[in-house]
DSSP file (Angstrom, degrees, kcal/mol; ACC not computed):
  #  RESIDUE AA STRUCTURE BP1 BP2  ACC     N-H-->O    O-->H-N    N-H-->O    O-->H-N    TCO  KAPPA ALPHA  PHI   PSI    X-CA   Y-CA   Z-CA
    1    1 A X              0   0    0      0, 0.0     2,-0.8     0, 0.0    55,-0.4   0.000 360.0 360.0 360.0 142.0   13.6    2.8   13.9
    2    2 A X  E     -A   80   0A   0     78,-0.6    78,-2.0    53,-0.2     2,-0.3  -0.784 360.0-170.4-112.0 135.6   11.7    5.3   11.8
    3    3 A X  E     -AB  79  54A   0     51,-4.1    51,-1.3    -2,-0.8     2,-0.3  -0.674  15.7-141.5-101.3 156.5    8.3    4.5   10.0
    4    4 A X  E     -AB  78  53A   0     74,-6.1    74,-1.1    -2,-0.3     2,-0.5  -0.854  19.1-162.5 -90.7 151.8    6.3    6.6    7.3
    5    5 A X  E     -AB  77  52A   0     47,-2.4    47,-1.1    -2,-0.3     2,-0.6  -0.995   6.8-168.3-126.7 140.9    3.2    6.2    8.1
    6    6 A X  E     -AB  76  51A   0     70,-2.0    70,-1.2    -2,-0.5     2,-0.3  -0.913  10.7-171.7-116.9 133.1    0.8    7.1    5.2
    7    7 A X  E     -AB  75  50A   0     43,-3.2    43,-1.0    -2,-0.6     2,-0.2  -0.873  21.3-177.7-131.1 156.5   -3.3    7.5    5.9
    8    8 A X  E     -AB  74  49A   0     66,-1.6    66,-1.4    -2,-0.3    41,-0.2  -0.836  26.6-136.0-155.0 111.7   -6.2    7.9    4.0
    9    9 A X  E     -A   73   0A   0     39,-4.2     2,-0.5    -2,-0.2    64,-0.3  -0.401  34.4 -99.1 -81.4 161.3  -10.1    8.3    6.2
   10   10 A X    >>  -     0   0    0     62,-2.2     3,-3.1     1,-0.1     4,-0.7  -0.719  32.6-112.4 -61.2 104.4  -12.9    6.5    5.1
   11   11 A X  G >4 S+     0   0    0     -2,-0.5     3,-1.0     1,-0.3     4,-0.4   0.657 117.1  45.0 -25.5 -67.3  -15.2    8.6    3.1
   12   12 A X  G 34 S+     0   0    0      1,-0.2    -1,-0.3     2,-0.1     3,-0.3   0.793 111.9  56.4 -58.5 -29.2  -17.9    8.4    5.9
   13   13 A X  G <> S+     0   0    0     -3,-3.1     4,-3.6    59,-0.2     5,-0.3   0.719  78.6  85.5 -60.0 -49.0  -15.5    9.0    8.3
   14   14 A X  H <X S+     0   0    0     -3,-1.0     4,-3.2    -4,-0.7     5,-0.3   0.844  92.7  49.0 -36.9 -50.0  -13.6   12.5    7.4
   15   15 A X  H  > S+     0   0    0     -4,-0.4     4,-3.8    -3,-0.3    -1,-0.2   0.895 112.6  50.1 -76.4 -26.6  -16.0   15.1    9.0
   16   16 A X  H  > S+     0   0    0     -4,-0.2     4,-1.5    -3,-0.2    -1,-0.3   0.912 116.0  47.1 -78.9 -30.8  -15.8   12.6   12.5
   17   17 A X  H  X S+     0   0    0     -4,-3.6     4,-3.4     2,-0.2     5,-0.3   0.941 109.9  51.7 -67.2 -40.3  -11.7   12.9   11.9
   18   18 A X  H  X S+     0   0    0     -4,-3.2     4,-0.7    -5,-0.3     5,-0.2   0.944 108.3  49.1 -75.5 -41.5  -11.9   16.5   11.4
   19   19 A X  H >X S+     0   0    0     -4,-3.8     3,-1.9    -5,-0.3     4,-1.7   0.966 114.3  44.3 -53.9 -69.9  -13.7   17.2   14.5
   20   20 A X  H 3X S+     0   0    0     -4,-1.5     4,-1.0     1,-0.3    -2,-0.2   0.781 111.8  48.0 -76.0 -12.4  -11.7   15.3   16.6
   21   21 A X  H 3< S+     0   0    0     -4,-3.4    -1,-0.3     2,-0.2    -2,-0.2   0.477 112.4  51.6 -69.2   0.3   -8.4   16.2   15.4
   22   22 A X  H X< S+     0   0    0     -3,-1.9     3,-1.1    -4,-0.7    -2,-0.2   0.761 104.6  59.5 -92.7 -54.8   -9.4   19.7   15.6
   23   23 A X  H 3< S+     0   0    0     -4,-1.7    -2,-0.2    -5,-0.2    -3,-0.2   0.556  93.2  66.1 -52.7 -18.3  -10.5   18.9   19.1
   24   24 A X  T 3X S-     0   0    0     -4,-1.0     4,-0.6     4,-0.1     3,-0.3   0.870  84.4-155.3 -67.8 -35.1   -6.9   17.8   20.4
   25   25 A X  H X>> -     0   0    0     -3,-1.1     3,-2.7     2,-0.1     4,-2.7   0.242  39.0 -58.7  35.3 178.0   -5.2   21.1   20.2
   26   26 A X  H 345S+     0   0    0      1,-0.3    -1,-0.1     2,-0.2    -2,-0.0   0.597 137.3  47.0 -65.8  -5.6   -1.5   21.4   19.8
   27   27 A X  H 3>5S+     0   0    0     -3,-0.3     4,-0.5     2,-0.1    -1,-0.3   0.738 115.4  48.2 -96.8 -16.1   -0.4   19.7   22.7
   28   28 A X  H <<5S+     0   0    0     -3,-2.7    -2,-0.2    -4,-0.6    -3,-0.1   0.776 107.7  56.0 -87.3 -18.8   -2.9   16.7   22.0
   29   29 A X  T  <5S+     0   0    0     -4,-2.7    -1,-0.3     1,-0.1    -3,-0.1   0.785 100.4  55.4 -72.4 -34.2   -1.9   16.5   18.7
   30   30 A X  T  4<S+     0   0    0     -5,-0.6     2,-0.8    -6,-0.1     8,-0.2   0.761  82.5 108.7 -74.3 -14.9    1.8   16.0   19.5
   31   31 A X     <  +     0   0    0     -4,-0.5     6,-0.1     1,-0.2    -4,-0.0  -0.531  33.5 156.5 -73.8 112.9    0.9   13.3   21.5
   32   32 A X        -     0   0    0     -2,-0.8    -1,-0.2     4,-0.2     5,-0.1   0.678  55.1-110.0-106.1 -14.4    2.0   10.0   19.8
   33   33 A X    >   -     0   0    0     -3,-0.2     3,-1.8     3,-0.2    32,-0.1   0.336  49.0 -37.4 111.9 115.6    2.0    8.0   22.7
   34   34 A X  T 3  S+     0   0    0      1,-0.2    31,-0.1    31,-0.0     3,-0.1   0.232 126.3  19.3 -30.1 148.4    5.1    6.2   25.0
   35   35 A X  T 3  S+     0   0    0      1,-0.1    22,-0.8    21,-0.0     2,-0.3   0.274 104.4  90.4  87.0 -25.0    7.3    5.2   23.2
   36   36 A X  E <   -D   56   0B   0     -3,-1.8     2,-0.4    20,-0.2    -4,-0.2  -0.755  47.6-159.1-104.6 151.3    6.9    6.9   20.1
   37   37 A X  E     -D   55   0B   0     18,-1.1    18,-3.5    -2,-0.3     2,-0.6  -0.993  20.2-133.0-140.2 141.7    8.6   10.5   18.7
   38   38 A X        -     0   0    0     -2,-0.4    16,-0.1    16,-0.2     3,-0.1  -0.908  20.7-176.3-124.8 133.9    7.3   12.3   16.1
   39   39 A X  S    S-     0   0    0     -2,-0.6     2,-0.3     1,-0.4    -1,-0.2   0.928  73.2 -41.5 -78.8 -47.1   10.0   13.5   13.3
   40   40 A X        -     0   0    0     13,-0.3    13,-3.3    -3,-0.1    -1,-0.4  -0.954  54.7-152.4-172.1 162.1    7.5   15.5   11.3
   41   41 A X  E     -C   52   0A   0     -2,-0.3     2,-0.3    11,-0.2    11,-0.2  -0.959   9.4-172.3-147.3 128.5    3.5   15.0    9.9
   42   42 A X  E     -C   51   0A   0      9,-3.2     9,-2.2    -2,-0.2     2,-0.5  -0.831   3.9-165.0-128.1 159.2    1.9   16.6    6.7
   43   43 A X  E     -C   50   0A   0     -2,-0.3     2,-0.7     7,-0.2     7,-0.2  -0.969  16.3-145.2-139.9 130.9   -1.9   16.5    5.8
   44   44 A X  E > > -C   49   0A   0      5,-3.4     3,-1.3    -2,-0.5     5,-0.9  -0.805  15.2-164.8-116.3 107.2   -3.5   17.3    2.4
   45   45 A X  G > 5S+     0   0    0     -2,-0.7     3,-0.9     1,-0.3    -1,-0.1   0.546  72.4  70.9 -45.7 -36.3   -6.5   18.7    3.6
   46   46 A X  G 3 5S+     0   0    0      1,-0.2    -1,-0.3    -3,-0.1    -2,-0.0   0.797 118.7  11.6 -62.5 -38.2   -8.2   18.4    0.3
   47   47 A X  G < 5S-     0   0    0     -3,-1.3    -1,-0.2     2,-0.2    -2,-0.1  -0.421 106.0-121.7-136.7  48.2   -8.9   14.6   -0.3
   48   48 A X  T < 5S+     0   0    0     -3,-0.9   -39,-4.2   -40,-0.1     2,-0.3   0.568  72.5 119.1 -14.3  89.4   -7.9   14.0    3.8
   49   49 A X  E   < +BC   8  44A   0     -5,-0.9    -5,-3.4   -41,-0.2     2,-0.3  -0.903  36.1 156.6-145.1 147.7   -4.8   11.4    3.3
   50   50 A X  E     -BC   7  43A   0    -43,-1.0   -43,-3.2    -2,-0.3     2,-0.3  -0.968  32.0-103.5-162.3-148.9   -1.6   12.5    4.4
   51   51 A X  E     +BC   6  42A   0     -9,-2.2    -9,-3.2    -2,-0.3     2,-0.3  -0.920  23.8 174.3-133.6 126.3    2.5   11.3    5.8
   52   52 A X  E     -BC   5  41A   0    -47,-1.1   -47,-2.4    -2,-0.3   -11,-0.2  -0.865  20.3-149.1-157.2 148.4    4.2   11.2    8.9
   53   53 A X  E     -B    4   0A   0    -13,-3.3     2,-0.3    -2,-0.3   -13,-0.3  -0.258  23.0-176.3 -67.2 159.4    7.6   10.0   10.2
   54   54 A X  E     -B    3   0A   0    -51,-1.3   -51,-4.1   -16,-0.1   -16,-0.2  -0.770  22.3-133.5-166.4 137.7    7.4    8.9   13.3
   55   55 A X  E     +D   37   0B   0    -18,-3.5   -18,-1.1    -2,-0.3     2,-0.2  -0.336  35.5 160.7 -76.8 163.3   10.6    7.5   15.6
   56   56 A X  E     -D   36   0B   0    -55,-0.4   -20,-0.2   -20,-0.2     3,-0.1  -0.473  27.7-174.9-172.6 120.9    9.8    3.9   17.6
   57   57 A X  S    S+     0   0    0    -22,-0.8     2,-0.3    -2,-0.2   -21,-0.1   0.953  94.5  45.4 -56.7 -58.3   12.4    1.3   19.2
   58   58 A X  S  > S-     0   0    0    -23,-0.2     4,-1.1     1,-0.1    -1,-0.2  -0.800  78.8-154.4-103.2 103.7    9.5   -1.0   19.9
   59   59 A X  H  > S+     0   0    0     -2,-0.3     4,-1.0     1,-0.2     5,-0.3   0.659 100.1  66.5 -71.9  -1.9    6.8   -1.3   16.5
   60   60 A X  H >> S+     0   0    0      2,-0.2     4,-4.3     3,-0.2     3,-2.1   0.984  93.6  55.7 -83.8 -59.5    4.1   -2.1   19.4
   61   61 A X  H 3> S+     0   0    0      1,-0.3     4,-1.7     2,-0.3    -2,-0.2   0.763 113.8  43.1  -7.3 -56.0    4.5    1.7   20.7
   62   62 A X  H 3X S+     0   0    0     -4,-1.1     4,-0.6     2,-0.3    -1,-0.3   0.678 116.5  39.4-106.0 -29.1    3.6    2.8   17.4
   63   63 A X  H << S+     0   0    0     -3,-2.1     4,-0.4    -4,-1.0    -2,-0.3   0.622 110.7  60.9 -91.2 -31.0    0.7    0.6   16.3
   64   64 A X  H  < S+     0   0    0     -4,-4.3     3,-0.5    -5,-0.3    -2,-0.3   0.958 108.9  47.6 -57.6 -19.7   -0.6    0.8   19.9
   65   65 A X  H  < S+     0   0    0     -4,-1.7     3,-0.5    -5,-0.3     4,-0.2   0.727 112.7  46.3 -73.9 -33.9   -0.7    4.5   19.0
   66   66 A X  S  < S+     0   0    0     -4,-0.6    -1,-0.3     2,-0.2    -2,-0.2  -0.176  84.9  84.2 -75.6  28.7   -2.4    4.0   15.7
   67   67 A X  S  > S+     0   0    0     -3,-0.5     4,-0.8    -4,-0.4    -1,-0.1   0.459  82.3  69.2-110.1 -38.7   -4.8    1.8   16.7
   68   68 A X  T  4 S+     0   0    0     -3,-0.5    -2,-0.2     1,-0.2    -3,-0.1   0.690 112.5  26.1 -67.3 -35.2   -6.7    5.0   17.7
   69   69 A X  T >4 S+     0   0    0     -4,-0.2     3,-0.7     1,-0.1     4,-0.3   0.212  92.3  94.9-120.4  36.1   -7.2    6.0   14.4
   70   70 A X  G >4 S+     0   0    0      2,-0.2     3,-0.7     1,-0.2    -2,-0.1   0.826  85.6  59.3 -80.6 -42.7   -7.2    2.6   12.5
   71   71 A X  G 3< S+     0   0    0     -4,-0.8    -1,-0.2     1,-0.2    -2,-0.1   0.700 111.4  40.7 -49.0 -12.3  -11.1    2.6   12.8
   72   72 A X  G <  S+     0   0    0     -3,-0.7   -62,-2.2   -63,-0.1     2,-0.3   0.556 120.5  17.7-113.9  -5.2  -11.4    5.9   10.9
   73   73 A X  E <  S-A    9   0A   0     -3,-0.7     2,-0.3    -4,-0.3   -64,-0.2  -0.839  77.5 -98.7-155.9 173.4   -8.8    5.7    8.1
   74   74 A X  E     -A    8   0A   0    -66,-1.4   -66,-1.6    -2,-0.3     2,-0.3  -0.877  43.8-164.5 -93.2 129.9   -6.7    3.3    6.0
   75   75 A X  E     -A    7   0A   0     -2,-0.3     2,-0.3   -68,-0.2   -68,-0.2  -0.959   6.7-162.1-135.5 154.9   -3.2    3.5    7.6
   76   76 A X  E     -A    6   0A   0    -70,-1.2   -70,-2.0    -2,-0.3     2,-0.3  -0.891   7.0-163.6-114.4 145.0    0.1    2.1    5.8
   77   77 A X  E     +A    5   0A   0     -2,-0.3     2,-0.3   -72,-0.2   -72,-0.2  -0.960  15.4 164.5-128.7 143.8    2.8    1.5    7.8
   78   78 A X  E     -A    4   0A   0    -74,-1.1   -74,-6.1    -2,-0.3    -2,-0.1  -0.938  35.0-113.5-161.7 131.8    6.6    1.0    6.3
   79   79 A X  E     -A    3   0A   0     -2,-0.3     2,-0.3   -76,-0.2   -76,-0.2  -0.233  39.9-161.6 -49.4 139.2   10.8    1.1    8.0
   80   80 A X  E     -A    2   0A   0    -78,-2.0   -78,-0.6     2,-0.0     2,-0.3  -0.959  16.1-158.7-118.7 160.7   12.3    3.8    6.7
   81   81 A X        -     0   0    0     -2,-0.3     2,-0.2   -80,-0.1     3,-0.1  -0.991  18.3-126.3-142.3 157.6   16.0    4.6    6.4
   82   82 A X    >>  -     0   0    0     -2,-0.3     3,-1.2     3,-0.0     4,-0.9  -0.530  38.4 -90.5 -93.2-172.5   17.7    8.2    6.0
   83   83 A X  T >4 S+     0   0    0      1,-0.3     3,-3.4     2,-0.3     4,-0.4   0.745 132.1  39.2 -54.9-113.6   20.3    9.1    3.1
   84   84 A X  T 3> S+     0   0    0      1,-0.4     4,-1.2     2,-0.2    -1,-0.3   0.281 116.2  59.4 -34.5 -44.0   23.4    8.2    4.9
   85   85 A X  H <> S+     0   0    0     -3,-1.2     4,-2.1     1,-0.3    -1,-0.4   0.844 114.7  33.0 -60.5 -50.6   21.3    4.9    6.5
   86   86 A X  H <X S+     0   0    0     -3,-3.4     4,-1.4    -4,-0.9    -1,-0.3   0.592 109.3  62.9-109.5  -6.5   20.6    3.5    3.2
   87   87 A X  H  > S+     0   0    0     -4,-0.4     4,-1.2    -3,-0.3    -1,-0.3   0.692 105.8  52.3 -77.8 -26.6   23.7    4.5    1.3
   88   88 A X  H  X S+     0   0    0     -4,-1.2     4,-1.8    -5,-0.2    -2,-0.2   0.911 107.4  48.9 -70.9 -48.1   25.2    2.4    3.8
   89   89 A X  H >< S+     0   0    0     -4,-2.1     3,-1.7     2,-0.2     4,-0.3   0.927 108.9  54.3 -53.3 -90.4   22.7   -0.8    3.0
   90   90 A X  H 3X S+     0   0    0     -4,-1.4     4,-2.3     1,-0.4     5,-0.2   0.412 103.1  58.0 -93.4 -22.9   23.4   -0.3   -0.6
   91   91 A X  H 3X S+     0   0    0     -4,-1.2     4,-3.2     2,-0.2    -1,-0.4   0.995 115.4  36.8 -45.7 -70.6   27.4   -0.7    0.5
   92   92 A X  H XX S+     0   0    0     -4,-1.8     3,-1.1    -3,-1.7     4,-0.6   0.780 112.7  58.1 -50.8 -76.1   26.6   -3.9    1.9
   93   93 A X  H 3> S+     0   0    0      1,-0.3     4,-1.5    -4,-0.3     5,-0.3   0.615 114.5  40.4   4.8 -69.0   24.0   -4.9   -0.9
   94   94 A X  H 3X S+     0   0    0     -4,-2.3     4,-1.2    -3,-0.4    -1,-0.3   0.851 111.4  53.2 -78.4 -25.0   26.7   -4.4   -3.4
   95   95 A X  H XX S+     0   0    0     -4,-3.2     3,-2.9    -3,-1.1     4,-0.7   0.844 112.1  53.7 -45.1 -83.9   29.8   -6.2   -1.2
   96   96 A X  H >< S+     0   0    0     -4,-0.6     3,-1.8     1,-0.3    -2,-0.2   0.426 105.3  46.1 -27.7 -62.1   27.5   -9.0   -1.0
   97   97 A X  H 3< S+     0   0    0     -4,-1.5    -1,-0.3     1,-0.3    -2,-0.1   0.481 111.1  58.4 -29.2 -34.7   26.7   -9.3   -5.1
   98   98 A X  H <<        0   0    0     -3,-2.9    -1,-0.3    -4,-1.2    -2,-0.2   0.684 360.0 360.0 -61.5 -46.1   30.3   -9.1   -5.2
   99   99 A X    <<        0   0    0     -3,-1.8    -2,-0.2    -4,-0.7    -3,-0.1   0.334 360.0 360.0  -9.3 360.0   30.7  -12.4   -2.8
């Protein structure tokens, strides 16, 4: 299943994010954690909040992986579905309503 996950650090927190996410480099950054793939992640640097997709079978994979930076930030987590995925729900949706 894929989630968005959406973040926002804790004002006191940003400078302590930015060092270590600076500190990972690119292979440590890619790192999401067993279990997890990540489809794509964007950061607006300016008020440090940003989005990322991220793949998981298992939603423990994917909060054991956030977990790591749940002390430093505000994290939302939500299913997503793509285009084809959710035109296909809205098929159903409407059969059903139909019943």
């Amino acid at each position: 299943m894929k989630f968005m996950v959406t973040w926002e650090c804790h004002p006191d927190k940003r400078l302590d994010v930015m060092k270590y996410w600076v500190s990972l480099g690119r292979k440590g950054r890619a790192d999401v954690g067993k279990g997890v793939r990540l489809i794509g992640r964007w950061h607006s640097s300016a008020d440090y909040t940003g989005v990322a997709i991220l793949f998981a079978k298992d939603a423990k994979d994917l909060y054991r992986y956030l977990g790591k930076w749940a002390p430093m930030m505000d994290l939302n987590v939500v299913p997503v579905l793509e285009d084809e995925e959710s035109a296909r729900v809205g098929r159903a949706v409407l059969a059903d309503l139909k019943g």
